[in-house]
N, CA, C and O atoms as a MOPAC input file, in Angstrom:
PM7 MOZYME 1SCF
protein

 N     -7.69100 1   -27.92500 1   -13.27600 1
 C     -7.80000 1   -26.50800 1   -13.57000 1
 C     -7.57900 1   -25.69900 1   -12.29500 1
 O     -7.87200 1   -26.10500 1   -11.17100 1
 N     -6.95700 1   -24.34800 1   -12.61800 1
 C     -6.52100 1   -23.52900 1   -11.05500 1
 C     -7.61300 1   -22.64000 1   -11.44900 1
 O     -8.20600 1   -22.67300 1   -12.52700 1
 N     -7.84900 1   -21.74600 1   -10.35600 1
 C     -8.38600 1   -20.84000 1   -10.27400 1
 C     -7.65400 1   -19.60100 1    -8.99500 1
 O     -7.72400 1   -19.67800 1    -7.76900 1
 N     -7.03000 1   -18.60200 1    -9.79200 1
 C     -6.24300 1   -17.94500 1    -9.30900 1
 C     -7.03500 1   -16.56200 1    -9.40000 1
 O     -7.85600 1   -16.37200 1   -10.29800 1
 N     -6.71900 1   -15.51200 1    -8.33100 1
 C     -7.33800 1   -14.34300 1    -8.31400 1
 C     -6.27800 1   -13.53100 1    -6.77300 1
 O     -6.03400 1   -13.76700 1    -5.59000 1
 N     -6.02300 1   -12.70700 1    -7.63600 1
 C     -5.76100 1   -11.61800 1    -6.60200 1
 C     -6.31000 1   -10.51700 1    -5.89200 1
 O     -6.95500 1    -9.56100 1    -6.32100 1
 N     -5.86100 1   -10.87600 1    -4.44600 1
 C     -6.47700 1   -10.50500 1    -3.22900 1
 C     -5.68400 1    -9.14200 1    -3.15900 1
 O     -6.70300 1    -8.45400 1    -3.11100 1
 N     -4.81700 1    -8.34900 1    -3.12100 1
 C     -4.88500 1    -7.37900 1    -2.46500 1
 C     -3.67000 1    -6.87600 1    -3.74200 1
 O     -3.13900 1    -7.88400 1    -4.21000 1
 N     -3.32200 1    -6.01500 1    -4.16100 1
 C     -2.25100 1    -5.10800 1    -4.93100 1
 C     -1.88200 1    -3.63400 1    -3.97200 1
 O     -2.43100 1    -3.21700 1    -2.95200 1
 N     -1.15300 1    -3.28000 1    -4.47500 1
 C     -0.36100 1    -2.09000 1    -3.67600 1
 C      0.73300 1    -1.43100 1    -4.76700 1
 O      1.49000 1    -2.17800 1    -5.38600 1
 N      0.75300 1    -0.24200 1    -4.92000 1
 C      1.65000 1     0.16800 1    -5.84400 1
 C      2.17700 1     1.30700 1    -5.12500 1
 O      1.21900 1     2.01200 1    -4.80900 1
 N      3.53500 1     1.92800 1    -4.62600 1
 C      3.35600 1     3.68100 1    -4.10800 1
 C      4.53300 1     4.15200 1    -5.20500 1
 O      5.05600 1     3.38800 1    -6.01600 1
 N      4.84200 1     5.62000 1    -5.04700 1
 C      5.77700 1     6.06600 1    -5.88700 1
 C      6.92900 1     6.18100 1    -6.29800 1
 O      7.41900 1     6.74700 1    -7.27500 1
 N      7.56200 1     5.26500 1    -5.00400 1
 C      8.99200 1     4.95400 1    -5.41200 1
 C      9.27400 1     3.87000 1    -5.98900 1
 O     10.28200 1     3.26000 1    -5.63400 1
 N      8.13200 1     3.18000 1    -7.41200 1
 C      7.81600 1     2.37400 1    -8.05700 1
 C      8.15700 1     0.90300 1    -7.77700 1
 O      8.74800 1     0.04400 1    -8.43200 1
 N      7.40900 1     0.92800 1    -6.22700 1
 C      7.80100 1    -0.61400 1    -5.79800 1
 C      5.93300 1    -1.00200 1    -5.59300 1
 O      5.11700 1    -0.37200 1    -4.92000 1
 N      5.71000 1    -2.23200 1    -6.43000 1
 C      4.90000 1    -2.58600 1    -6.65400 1
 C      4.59000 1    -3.72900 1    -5.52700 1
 O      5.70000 1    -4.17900 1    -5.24500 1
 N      3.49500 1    -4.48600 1    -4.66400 1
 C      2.97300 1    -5.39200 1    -4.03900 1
 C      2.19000 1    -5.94900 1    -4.46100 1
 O      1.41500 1    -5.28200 1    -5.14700 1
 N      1.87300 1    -7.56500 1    -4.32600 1
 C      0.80100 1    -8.02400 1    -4.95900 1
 C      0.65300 1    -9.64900 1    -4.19100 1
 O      1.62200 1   -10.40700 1    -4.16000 1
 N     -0.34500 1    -9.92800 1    -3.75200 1
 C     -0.93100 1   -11.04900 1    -3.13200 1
 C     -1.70800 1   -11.50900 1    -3.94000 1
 O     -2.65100 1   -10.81500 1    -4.31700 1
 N     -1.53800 1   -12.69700 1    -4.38300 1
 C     -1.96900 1   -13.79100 1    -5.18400 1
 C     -2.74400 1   -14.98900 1    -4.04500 1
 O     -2.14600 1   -15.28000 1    -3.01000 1
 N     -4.07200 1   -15.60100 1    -4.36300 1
 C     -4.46200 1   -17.28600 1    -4.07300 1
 C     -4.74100 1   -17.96900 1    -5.04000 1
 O     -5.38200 1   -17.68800 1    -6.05300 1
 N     -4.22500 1   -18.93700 1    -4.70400 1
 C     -4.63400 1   -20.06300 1    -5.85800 1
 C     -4.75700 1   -21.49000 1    -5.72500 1
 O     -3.90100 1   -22.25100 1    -5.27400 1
 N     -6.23700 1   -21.87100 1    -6.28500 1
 C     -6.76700 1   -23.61700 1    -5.73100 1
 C     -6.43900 1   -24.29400 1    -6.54100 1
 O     -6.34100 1   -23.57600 1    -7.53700 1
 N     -6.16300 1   -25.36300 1    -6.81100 1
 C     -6.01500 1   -26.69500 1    -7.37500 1
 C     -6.81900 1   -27.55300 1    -7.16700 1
 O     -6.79300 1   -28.24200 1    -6.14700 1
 N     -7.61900 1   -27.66500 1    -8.02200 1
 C     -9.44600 1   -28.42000 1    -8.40700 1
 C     -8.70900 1   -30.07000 1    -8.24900 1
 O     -9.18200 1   -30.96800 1    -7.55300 1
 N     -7.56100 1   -30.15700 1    -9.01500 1
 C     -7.11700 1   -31.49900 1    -8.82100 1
 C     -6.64600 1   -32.22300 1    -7.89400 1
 O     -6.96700 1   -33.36800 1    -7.57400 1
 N     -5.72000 1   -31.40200 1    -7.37700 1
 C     -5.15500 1   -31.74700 1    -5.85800 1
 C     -5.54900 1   -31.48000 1    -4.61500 1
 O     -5.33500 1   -32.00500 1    -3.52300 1
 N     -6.37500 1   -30.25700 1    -5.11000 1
 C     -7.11700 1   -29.43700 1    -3.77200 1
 C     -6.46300 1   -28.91500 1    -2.56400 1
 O     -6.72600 1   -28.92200 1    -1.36100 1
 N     -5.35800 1   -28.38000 1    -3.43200 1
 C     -4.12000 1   -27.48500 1    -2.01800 1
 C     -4.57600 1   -25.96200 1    -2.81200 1
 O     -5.16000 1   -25.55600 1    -3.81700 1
 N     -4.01200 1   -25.57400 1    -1.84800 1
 C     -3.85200 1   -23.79100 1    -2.04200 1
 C     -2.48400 1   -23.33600 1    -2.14500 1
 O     -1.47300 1   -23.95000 1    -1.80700 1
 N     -2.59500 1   -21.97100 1    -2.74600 1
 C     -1.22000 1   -21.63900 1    -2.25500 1
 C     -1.19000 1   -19.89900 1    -2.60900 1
 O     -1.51300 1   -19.36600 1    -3.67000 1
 N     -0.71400 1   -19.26800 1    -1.40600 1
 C     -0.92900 1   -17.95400 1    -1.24000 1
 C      0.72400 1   -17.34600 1    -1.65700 1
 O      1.80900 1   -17.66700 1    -1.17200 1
 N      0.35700 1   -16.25400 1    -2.85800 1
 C      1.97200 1   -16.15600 1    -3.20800 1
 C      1.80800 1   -14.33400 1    -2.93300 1
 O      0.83700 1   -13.60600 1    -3.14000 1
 N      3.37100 1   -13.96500 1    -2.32100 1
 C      3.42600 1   -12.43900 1    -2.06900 1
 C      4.52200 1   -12.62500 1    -3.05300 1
 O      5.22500 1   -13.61400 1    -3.26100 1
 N      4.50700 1   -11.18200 1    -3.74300 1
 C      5.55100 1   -10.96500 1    -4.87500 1
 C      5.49700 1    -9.47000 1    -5.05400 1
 O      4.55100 1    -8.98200 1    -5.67300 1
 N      6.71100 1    -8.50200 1    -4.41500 1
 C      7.06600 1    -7.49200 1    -4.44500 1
 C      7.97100 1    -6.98600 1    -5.67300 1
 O      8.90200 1    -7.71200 1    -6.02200 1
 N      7.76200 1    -5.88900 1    -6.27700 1
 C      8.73300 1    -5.88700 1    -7.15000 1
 C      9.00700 1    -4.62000 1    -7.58800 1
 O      8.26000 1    -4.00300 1    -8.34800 1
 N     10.47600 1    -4.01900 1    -6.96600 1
 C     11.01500 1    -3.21000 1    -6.77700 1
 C     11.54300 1    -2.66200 1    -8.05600 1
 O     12.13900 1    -3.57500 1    -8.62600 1
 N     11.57000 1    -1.87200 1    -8.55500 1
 C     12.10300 1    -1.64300 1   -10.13300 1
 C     12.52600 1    -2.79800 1   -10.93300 1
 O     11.55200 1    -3.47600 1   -11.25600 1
 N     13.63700 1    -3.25100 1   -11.35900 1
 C     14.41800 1    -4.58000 1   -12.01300 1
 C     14.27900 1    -5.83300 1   -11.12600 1
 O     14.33900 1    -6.97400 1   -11.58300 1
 N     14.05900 1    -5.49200 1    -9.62400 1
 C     13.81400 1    -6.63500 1    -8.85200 1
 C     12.69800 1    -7.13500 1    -8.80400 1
 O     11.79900 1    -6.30000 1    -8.91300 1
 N     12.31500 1    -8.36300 1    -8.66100 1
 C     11.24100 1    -9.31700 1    -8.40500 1
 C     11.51200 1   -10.44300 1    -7.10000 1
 O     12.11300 1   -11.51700 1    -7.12500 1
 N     10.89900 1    -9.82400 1    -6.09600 1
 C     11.09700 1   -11.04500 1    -4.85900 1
 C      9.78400 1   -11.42100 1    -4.79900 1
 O      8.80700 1   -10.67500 1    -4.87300 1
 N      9.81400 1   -13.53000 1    -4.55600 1
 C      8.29100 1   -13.72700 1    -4.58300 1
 C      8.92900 1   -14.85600 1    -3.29900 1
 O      9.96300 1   -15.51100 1    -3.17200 1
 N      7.85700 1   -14.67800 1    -2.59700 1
 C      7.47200 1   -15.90100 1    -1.38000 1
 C      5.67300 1   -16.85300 1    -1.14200 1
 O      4.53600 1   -16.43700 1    -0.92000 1
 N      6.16000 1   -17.98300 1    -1.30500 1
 C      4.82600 1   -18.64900 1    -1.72500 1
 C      4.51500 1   -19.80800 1    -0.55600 1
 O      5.50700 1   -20.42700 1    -0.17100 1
 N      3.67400 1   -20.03500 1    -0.16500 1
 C      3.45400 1   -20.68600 1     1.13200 1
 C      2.18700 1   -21.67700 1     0.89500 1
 O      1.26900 1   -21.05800 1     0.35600 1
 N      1.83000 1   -23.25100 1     1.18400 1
 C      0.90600 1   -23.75700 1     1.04500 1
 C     -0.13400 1   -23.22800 1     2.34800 1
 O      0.22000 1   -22.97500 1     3.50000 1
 N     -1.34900 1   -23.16300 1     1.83900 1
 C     -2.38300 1   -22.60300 1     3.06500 1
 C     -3.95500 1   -23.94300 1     3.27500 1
 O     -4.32000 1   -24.96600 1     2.69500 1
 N     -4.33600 1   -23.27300 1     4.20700 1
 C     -5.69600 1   -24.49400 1     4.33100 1
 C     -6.65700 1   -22.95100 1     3.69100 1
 O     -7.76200 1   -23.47200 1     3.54500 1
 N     -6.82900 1   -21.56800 1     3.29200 1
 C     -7.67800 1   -20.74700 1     3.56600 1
 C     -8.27200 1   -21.36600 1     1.72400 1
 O     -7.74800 1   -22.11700 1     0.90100 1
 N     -9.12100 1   -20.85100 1     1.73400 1
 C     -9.89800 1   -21.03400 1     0.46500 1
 C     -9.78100 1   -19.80200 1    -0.39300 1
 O     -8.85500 1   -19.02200 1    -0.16900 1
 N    -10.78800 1   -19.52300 1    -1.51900 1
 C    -10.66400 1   -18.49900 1    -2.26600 1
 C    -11.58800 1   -17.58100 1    -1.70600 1
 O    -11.31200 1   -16.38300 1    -1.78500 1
 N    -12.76800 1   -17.98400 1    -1.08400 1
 C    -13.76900 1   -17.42800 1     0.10000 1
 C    -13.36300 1   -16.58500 1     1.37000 1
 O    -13.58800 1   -15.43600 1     1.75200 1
 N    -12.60600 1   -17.76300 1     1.89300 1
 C    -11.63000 1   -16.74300 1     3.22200 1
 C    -10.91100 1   -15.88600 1     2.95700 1
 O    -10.69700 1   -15.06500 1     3.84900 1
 N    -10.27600 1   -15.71600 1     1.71200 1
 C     -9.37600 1   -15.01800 1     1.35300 1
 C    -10.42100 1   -13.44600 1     1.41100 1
 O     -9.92500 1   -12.43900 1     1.91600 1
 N    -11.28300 1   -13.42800 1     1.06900 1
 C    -11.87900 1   -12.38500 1     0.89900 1
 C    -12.83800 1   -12.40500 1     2.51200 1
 O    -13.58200 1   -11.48300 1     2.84800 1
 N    -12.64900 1   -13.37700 1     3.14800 1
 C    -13.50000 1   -12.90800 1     4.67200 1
 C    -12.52600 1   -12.13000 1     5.42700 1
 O    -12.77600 1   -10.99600 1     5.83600 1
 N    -11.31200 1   -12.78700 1     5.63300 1
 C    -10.03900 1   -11.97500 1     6.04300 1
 C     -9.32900 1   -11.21400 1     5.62700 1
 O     -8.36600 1   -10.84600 1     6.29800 1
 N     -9.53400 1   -10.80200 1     4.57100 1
 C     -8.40000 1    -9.57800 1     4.34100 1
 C     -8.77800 1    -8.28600 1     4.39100 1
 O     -7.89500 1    -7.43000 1     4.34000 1
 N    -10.58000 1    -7.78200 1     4.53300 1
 C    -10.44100 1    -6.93100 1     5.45300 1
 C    -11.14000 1    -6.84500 1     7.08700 1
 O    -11.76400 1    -5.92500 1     7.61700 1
 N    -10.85800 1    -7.82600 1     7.46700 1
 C    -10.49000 1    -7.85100 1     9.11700 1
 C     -9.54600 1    -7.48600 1     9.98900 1
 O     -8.40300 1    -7.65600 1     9.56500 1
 N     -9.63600 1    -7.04500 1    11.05900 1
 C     -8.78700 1    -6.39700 1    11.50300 1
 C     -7.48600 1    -7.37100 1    12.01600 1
 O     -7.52800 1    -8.59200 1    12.16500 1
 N     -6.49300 1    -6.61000 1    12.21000 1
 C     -4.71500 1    -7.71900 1    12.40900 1
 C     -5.19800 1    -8.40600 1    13.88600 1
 O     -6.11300 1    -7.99400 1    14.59900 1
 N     -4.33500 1    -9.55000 1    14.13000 1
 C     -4.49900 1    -9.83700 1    15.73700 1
 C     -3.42600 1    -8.66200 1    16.02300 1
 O     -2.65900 1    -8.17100 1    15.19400 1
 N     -3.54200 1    -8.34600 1    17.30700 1
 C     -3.06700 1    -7.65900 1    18.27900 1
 C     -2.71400 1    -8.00700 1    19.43000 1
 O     -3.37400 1    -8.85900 1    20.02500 1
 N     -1.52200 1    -7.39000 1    20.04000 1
 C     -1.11700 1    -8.21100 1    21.14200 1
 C     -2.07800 1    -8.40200 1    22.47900 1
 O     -1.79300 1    -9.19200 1    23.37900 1
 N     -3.15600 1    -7.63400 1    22.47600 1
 C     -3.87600 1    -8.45200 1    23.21400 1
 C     -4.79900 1    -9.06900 1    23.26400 1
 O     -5.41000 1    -9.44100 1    24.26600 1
 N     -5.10100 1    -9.32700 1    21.75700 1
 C     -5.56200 1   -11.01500 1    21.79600 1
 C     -4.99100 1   -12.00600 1    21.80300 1
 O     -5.63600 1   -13.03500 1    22.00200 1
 N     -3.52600 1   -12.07300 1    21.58400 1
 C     -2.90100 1   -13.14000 1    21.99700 1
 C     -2.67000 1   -13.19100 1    23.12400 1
 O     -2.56100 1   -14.33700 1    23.56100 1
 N     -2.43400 1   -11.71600 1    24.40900 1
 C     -2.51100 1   -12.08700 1    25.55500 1
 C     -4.11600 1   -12.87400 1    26.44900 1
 O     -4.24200 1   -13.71800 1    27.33600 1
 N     -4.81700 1   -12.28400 1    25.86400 1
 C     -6.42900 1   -13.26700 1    26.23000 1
 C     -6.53700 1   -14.43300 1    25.58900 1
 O     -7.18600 1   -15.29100 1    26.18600 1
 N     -6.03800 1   -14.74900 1    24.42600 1
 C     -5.83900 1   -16.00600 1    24.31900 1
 C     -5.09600 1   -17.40000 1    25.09200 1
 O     -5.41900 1   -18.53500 1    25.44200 1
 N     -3.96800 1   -16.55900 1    25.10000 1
 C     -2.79300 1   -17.43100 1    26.07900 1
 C     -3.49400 1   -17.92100 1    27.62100 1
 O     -3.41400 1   -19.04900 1    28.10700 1
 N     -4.35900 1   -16.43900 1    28.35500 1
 C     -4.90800 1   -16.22400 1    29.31700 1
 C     -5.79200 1   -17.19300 1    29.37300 1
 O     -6.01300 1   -17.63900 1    30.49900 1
 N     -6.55800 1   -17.80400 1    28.18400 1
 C     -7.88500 1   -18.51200 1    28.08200 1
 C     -7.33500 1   -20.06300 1    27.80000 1
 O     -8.17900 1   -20.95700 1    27.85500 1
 N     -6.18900 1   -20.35500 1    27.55200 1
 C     -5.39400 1   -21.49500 1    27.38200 1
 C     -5.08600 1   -21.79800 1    28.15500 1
 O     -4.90600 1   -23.01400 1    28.22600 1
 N     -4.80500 1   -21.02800 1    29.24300 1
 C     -3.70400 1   -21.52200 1    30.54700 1
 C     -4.77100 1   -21.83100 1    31.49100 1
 O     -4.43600 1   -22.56200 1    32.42300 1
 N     -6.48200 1   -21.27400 1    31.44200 1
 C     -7.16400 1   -21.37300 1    32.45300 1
 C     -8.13700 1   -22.51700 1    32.14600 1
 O     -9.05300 1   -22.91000 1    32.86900 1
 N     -7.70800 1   -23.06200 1    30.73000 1
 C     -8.89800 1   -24.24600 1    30.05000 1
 C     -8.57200 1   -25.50100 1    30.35200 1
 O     -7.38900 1   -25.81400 1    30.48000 1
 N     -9.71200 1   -26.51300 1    30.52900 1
 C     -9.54000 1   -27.78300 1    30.96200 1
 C     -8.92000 1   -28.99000 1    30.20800 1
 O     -8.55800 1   -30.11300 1    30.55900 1
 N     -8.94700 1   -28.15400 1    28.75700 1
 C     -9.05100 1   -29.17100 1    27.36700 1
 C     -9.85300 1   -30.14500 1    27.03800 1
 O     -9.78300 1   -31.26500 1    26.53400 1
 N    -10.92800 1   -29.15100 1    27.61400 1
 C    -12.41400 1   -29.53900 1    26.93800 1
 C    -13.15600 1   -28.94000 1    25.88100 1
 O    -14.21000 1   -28.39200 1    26.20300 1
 N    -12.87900 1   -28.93500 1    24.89800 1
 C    -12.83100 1   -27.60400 1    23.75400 1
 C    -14.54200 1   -28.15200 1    23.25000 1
 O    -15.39500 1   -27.42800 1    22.73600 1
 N    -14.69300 1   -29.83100 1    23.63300 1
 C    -16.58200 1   -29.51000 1    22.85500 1
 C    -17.39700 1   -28.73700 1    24.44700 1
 O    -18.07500 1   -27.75000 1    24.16100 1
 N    -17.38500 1   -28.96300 1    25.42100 1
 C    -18.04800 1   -28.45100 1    26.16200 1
 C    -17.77700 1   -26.91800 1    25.91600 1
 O    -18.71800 1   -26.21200 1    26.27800 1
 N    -16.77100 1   -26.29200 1    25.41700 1
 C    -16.61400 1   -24.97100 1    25.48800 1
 C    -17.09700 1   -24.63400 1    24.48900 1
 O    -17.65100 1   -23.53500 1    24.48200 1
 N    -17.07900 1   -25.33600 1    23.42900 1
 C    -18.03700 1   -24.65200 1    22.11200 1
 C    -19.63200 1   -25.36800 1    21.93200 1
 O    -20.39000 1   -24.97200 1    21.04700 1

C-alpha cells in the first residue's frame, strides 16, 4: 500500500498550476518525490527517488533554502576537518 500526500501546490493567474507530490512504498520502502507543473494543455512531471520520509517532508518544506553562505562555511568546515566526524559530533 502507498501512502501519497501532497506537500506544497501553487496555482497563479496565467493558469499555470504547481504541485509537489511524496510518496512511500510500505512494500518496498523507497520514496519518491514527484514535481508536476501544468501549464494550460501542458503537463510536465519530473520524479526523483529520495531517502526523505513523509515526516521530513513536512520538517523541510518550511525551512529556510541553503544559501550561498552556508555552503561557503560548510566547504570552510570541510577543508579545516580531520575526518573525524564521531569526535565532532
Amino acid at each position: 500500500m502507498e501512502h501519497t500526500k501532497i506537500i506544497d501546490s501553487k496555482e497563479n493567474l496565467a493558469a499555470v498550476s504547481n504541485i509537489l507530490i511524496h510518496t512511500d512504498c510500505e512494500q518496498c520502502s523507497s520514496s519518491v518525490i514527484f514535481s508536476i507543473a501544468i501549464e494550460g494543455p501542458e503537463i510536465f512531471s519530473v520524479g526523483m527517488v529520495t531517502d526523505l520520509t513523509s515526516k521530513d517532508t513536512d520538517k523541510f518544506r518550511d525551512s529556510n533554502p541553503v544559501n550561498t553562505e552556508d555552503i561557503i562555511s560548510l566547504h570552510e568546515f570541510l577543508e579545516n576537518c580531520n575526518g573525524d566526524f564521531k569526535q565532532i559530533f
